[in-house]
N, C-alpha and C positions, 0 to 999 in steps of 0.2 A: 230203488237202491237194494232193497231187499230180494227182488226178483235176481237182480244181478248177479249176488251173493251166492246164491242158491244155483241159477246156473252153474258160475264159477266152480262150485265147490261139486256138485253133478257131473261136470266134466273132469273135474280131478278125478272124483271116485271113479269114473266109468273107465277112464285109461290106465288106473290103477289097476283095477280088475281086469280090464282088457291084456295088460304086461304079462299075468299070471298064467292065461294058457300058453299050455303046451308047443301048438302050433304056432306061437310068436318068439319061442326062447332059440329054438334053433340057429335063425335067420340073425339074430341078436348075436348071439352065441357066438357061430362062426364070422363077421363081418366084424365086432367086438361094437363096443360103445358108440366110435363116433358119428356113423350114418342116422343111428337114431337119436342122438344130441342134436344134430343138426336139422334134424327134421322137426324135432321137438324145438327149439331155438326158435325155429320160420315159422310154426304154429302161434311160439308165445309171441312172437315180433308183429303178426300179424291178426292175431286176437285181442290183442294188447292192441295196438294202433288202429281197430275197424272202429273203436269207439268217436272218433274224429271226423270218420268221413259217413257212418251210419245216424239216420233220423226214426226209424221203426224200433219201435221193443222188441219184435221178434228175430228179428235183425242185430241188434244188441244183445239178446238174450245167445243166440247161437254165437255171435263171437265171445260171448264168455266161456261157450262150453266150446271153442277152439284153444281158449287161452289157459282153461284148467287141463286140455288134454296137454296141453303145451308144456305148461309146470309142469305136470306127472313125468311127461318123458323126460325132461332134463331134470328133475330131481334124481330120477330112478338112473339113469346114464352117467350122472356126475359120479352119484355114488359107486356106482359099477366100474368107472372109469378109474376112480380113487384107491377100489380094492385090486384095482389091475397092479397098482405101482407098487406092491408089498405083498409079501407071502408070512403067513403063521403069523407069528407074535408080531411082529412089527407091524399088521394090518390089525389087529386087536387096539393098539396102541394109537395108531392113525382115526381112528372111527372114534374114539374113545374124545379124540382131543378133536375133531370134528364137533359129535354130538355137547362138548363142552363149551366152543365158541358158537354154536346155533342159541345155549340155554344162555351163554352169557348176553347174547345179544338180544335177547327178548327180554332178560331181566334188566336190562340196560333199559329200552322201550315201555318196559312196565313201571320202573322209576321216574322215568321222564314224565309219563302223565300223570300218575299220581303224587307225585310231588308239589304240583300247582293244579289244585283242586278244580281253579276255576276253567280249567280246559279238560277235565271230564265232564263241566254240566254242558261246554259246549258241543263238544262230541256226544255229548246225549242229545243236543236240542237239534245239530245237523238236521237228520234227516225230518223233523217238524216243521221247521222251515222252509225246508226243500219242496216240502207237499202240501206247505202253506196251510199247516193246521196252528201254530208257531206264528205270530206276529212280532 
């Protein structure tokens, strides 16, 4: 579970980094958003769903690092896409109340489990039992 993780979040970072050069903003650039949403979209639909039909770690490990390239690109495209539809202040104002329903919904998330104590010790004990160290 933890290998997974770590893929996943390896493949975010590397697309993230990868979006950054030079040579990739052009092609983005002029084409706008949607070629790379949708490619980023088939990445996460199919990084996401290899888990079903793959039996090898290593084989699960690289579909994770399909599926974090996947997130990166439709993160990075939604948002691109979003500052398309507004100029100046109203695109300050739009990000603004973006970034405020992502924090609301995580504090929504962070409530829910800590609220009932007894499903953080099971989220803690998941992965013990998974690897049968946990009876």
């Amino acid at each position: 579970m933890t290998r997974d993780l770590i893929a996943q979040a390896a493949g975010l970072t590397t697309a993230a980094s990868l979006a950054r050069w030079q040579h990739l903003v052009p092609p983005t650039a002029s084409a706008g958003p949607r070629l790379p949403l949708a490619a980023g979209l088939m990445a996460y639909g199919l990084g996401g769903g290899a888990g079903l039909v793959t039996d090898s770690l290593p084989a699960l490990l690289a579909s994770r690092l399909v599926l974090g390239a996947g997130a990166a690109a439709v993160f990075t495209c939604s948002t691109a896409a979003l500052l398309g539809l507004y100029r100046e202040e109203s695109r300050d104002k739009v990000m603004g109340w973006r970034t405020a329903a992502e924090l609301k919904q995580r504090w929504r998330t962070l409530q829910h489990v800590t609220l009932s104590p007894s499903r953080v010790g099971d989220i803690a004990r998941a992965p013990l039992v998974l690897n049968g160290i946990w009876n």
